[in-house]
N, C-alpha and C positions, 0 to 999 in steps of 0.2 A: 486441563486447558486444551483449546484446539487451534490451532497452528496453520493458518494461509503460507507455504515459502512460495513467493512471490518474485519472479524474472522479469525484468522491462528492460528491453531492447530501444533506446530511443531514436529516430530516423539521426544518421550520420550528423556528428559536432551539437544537437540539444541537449545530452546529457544534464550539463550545468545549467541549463535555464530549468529541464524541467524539475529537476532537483530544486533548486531555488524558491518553483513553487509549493512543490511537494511538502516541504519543510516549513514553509511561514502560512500555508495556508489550508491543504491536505492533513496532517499529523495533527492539527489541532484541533479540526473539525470529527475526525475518526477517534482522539481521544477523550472528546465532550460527549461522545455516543457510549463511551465507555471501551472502547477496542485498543487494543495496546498495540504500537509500533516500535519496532525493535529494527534499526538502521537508519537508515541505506547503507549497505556496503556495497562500494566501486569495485568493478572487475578489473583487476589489474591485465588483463590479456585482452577487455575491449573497450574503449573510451564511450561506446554506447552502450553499456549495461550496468546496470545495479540491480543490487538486492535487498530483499527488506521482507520481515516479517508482520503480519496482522494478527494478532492475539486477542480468542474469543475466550467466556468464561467455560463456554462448554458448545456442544453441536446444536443444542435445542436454541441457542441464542445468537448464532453465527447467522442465517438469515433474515430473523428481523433487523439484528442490528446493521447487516449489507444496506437493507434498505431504508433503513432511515438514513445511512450517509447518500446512498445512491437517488433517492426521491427529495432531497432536503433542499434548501435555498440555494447553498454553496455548490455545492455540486450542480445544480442543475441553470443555475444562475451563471457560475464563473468557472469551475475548473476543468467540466467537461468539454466546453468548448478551448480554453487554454491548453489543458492537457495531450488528450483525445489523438491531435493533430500530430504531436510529436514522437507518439509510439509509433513502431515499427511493427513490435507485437510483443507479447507477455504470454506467458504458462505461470498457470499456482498451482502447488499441489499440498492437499491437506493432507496433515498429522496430527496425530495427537501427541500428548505431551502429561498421561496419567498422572506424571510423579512431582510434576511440574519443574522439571529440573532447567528453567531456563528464567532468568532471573531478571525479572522487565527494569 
């Protein structure tokens, strides 16, 4: 399995909005594509950051599957404009995850 760890910094006090959407509209739309989410976890040291994981089956399938959430209805319809605005900025960095020891 190959492993997005994903950092979003959201601009000061959106935290919980954009969690909010992340969760009822985000997560469900990445796990119809087949990608697995694992979080968000809140930074306890800054009320603007969370973390969350993206779960591919493997590297050969990590960019198709980016873009069919990234070219789809949802995304390019509603969240990208919702979203977009309230980051600050983000870093991913990919892993793997051979033994799959991380249990969605």
């Amino acid at each position: 399995m190959v492993i997005e760890m994903r950092t979003y910094k959201t601009r000061p006090g959106l935290r919980a909005e954009f969690l909010q959407i992340f969760r009822l509209k985000s997560v469900p739309a990445h796990e119809a594509i087949g990608m697995r989410i694992l979080g968000p976890f809140l930074s306890l040291e800054d009320p603007d950051t969370f973390f969350f994981m993206r779960g591919f089956p493997d590297i050969a399938s990590r960019e198709p599957m980016k873009a069919k959430f990234y070219e789809g209805e949802i995304w390019k319809r509603e969240l990208e404009k919702a979203l977009m605005p309230m980051l600050d900025r983000f870093d991913v960095v990919v892993v793997d995850d051979p033994e799959e020891r991380i249990c969605w």
